[in-house]
N, C-alpha and C positions, 0 to 999 in steps of 0.2 A: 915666809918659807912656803914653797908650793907642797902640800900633800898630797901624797900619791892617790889617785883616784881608788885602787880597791885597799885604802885604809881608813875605815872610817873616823870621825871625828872623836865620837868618845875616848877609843882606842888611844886614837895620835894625841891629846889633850892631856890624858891620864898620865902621858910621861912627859909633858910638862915640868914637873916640879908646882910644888905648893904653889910658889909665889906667882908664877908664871898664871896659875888656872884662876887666882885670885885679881888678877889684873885684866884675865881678858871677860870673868863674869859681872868686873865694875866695868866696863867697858860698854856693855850692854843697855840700850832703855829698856823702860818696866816693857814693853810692846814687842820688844825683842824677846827677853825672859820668857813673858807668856808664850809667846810662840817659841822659843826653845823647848819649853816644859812640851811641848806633843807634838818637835818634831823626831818622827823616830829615828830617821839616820844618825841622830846624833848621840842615843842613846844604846842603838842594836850593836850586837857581839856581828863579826862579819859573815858566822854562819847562822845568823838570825836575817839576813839580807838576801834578798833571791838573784842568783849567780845574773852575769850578763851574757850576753847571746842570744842567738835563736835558738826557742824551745816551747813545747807545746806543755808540760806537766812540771813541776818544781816538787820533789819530789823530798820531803825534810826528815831523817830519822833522827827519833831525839830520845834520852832517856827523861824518866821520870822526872818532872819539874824542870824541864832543862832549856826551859823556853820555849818549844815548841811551838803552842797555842797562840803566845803575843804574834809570835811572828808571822803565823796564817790568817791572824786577825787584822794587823799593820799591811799586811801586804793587799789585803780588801780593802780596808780603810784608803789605800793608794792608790787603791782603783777607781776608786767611787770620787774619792775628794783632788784625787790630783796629788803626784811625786812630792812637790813642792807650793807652798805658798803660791806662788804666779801660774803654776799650772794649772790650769780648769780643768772640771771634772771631765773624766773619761768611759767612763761604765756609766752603764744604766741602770742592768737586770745582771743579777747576780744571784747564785744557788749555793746555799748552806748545807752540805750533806754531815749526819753525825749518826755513830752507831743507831740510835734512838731520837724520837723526836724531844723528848726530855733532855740525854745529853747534847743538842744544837742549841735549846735554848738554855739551858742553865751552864753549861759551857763556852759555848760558839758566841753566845749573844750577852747573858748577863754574868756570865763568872769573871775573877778578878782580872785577869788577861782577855775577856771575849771583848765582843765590839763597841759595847756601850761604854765600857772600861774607856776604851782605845782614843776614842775621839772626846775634841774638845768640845766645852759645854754648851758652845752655840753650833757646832755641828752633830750633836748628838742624834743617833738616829733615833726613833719611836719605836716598840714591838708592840705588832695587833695580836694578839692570842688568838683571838677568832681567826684571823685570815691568814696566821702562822707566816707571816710576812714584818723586815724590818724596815722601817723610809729614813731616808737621809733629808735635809732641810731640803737638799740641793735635788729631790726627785728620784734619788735612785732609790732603788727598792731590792732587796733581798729576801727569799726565801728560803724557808728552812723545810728540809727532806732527810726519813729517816731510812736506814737500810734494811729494818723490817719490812718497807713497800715497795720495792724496785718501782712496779710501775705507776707511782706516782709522779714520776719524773716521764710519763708521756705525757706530749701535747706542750709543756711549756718550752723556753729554749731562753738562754745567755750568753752573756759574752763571758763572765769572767765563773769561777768557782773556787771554792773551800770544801774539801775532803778532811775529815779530821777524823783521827783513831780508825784509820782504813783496815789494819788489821785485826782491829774488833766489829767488824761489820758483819751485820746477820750473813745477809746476800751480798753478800761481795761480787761476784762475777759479775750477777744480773743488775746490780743497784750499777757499776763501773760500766757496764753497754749502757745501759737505759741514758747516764748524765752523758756520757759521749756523745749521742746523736741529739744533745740537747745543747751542747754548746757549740752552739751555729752562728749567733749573732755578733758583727764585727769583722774588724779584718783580720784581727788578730787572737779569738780564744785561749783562754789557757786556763789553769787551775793548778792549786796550790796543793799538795796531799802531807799530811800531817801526823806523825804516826810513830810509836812506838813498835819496833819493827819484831816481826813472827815470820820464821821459816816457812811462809804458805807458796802455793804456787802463783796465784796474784800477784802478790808483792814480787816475785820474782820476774814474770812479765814485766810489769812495768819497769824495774832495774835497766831489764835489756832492750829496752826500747830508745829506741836513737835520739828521738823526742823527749825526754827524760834528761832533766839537768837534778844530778844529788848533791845534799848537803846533810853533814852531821852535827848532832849536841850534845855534848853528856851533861848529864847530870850536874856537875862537879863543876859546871864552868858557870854558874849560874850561883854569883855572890849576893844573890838575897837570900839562896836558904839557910835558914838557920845551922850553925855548927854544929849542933848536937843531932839533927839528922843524916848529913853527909857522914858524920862521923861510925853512927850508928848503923846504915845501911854497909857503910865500907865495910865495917868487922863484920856482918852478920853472909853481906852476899857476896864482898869482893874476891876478885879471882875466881869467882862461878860462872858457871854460861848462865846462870838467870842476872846475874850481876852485868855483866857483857851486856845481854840484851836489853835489860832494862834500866840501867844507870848511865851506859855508854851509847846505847842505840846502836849496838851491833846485830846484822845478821846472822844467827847462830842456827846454821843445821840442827837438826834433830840428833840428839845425843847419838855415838854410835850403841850399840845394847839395847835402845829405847825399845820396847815390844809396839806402840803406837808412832806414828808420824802425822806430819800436820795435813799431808795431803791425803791424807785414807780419813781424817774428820772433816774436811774443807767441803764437803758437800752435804747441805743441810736439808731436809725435807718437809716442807710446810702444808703438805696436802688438809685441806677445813675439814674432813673427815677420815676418820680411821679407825674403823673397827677393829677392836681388840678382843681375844678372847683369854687372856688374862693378864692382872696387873698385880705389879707388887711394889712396896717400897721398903727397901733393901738401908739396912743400917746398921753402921759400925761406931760401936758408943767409946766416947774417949774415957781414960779412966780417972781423971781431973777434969776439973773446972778451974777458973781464971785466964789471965791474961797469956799465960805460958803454956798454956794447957796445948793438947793434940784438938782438931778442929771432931765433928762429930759429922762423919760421911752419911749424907740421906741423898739417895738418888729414885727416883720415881723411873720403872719401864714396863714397859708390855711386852705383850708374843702377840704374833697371828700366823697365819703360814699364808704364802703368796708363791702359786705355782708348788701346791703340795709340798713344800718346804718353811721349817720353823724361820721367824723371820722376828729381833728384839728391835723393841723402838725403845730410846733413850729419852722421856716426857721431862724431865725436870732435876734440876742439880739444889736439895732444899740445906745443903751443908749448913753448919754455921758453927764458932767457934767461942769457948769463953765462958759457957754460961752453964748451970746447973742441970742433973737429970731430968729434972722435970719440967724446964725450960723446952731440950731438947724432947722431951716425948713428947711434949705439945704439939711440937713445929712435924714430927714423925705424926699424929693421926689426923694433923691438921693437912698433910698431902694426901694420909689416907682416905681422906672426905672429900677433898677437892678431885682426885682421880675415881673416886669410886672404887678404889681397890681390893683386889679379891684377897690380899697376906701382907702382912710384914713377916719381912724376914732381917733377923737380927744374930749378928758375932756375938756368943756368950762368953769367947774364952776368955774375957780379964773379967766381967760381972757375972756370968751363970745366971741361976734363975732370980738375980738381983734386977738383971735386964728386962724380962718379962714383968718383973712386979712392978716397974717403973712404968713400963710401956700401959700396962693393965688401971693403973692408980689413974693416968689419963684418959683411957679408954676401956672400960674391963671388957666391951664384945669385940675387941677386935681379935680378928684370931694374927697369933704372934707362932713365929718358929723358930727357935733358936739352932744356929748353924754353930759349929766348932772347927776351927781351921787345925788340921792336922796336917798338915804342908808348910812351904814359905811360900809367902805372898807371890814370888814369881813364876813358880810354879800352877798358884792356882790361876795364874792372871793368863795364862801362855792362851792356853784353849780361847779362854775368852778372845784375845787377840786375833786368835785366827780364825774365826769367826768374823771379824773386821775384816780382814783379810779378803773371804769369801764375800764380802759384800752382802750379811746377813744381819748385820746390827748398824743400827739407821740413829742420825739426833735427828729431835724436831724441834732445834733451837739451835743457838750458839749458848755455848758453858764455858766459858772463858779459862775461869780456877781449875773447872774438871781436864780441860785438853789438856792446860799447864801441866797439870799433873800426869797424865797421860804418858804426854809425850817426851818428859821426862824417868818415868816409873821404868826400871829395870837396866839404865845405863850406871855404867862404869864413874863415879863421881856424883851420885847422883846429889843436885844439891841442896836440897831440903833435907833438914835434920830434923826434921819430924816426919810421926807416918805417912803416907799417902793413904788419911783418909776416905778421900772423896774413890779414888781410885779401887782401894778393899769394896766398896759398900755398892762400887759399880758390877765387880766384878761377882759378889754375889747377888746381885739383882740380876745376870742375864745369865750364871749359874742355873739361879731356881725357874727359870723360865727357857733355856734352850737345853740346858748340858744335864740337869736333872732327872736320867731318863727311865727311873724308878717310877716317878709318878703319872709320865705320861705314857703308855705304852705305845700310843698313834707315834710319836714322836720321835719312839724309840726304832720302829720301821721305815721312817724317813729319812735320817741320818746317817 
């Protein structure tokens, strides 16, 4: 029986029947077998296979665990080693891009899906640490680039690329020009982008680009994960836009109601120096500990004024969830020392002066000020917002958990059934530093 060329083999096999799949794997030599076991057409979902046509970017939204990764990895493995057995290699030089130069290699290259995973054991490539470089038996060579450096992708050039977790990339814009004029080599370029998809403007660009073939995963279609995860995530997120987006790899607009959107955080600021003239780390204490608990919001920012106006910088997101007070006061004067901060400021209303004694037990010189929210959260957060808004509150990083939250805080559904505490503990951080206008009276004439 001829099989239709866009069905692949696994697929068409599986409805075999028992006996049928038993007859054609004795069928098989051992020489066979082994090369069955790594080849991947025979094992890829059809949206784990890169569409056909002409096209310059393969563009793959996938949710969580949903294959994504095997697939940007196989699809390099095909470049380097050749489609099939009899076909010889085709690529030479090849460019790894991953949020971080850690996530390329502990993901991209040696995690259970990356490259080393991918290929069989006499084709296996080598990673040099030093030279941040992977070699195939066969010559070609791979390196890995993070989106913290845009311009480390000047001077070199490729024929083929791997994009992974695009829309967690520090530099997105600049890191996406910089590899574009770098894959020059061949007749044909392309690259692979791999991504758990965020309403950004990036991502949207490349959607509507002609050159752009898409493909999606969920979650769910990926029968290796264990039961009691899919099960798990279904009840807690399903039928939520975080659910959509990250189980299904759907594009989800920004909540309507949301007070933040993805493209008023999508431009990050890295300038080596910035003088501040003052810091605070801003903290909202959960009222448990454990596994269930509310997460504990620590957010690190400054002030300066630039063109005689106040102006907050957003230095660091030190959240973390789970663990005891005096766990979390650690982690609060452990940012206090690393920024050199001039306050903490901390929500008293569920611990009062329980919050100070904790903060002080780990620190007793630091000076603490306990805030009291006499509002709802949306209310205090609005000002804040528009301040974004004005293009007067800058990150100097990507915060991945903090945007999430962000850009969800104040719509209609919103789907987290816990606080936003990253979002509280941000919002009195640029409180006590812009909107405060009791303490600073200059501040209070410039606004």
């Amino acid at each position: 029986m001829t099989v239709p060329s866009n069905i692949f083999c696994a697929e068409y096999v599986s409805h075999l029947g028992l006996q049928k799949i038993r007859a054609f794997i004795h069928s098989l030599s051992p020489a066979q077998l082994r090369c069955l076991m790594w080849h991947w057409p025979f094992w890829a979902r059809e949206n784990q296979q890169p569409p056909l046509g002409d096209w310059h970017a393969w563009l793959l939204l996938g949710g969580r665990g949903s294959g994504k990764t095997r697939a940007g990895a196989e699809w390099i493995r095909a470049q380097v080693e050749g489609s099939s057995p009899l076909q010889g290699s085709a690529c030479r030089r090849v460019a790894l891009v991953g949020p971080t130069l850690l996530d390329a290699r502990e993901v991209m290259i040696e995690g259970e899906s990356g490259l080393r995973r991918c290929c069989a054991p006499d084709r296996r490539p080598v990673y040099s640490a030093s030279r941040r470089r992977l070699e195939w038996p066969n010559g070609a060579v791979a390196y890995i680039y993070s989106s913290e450096d845009p311009d480390s992708l000047r001077g070199p050039q490729f024929e083929v690329a791997w994009c992974d977790e695009f829309c967690s990339w520090t530099y997105i814009e600049q890191t996406r020009d910089m590899l574009r004029f770098a894959l020059r080599l061949g007749q044909k370029p392309r690259m692979v982008v791999t991504t758990t998809p965020k309403p950004i403007e990036p991502l949207r660009q490349m959607l509507d680009d002609t050159q752009t073939v898409i493909s999606h995963a969920r979650t769910h279609e990926n029968k290796l994960l264990p039961d009691y995860f899919l099960k798990e995530i279904e009840r807690r997120y399903g039928g939520t836009w975080l659910g959509r987006q990250e189980m299904d790899g759907e594009l989800i607009d920004d909540p309507v109601g949301a007070l933040w959107t993805r493209d008023q955080l999508a431009q990050v600021f890295n300038q080596d120096e910035l003088a501040l003239e003052r810091i605070v780390v801003a903290v909202d204490p959960p009222i448990s500990c454990g596994i269930d608990a509310d997460e504990c919001g620590i957010i690190v920012a400054g002030m300066n004024y630039v063109d005689e106006r106040a102006q907050a910088w957003v230095l660091a997101d030190r959240s973390l969830q789970g663990v005891r007070p005096e766990a979390w006061a650690r982690v609060v004067m452990q940012a206090y020392e690393d920024f050199e901060a001039d306050q903490i400021v901390a929500e008293a209303n569920q611990g009062g002066e329980m919050v100070r004694t904790v903060l002080h037990l780990a620190n007793p010189d630091a000076p603490v000020k306990l805030v009291h929210a006499s509002r709802g959260k949306q209310v205090r957060a609005a000002p804040v917002a528009a301040l974004y808004e004005q293009g007067r509150v800058h990150h100097r990083g990507r915060f991945p958990m903090l945007e999430d939250q962000m850009c969800a805080f104040g719509a209609h559904g919103f789907s987290s059934k816990k606080s936003p505490d990253r979002v509280d503990a941000l919002v009195w951080a640029i409180t006590a530093l812009v909107l405060d206008l009791k303490l600073r009276p200059r501040l209070r004439a410039l606004i």
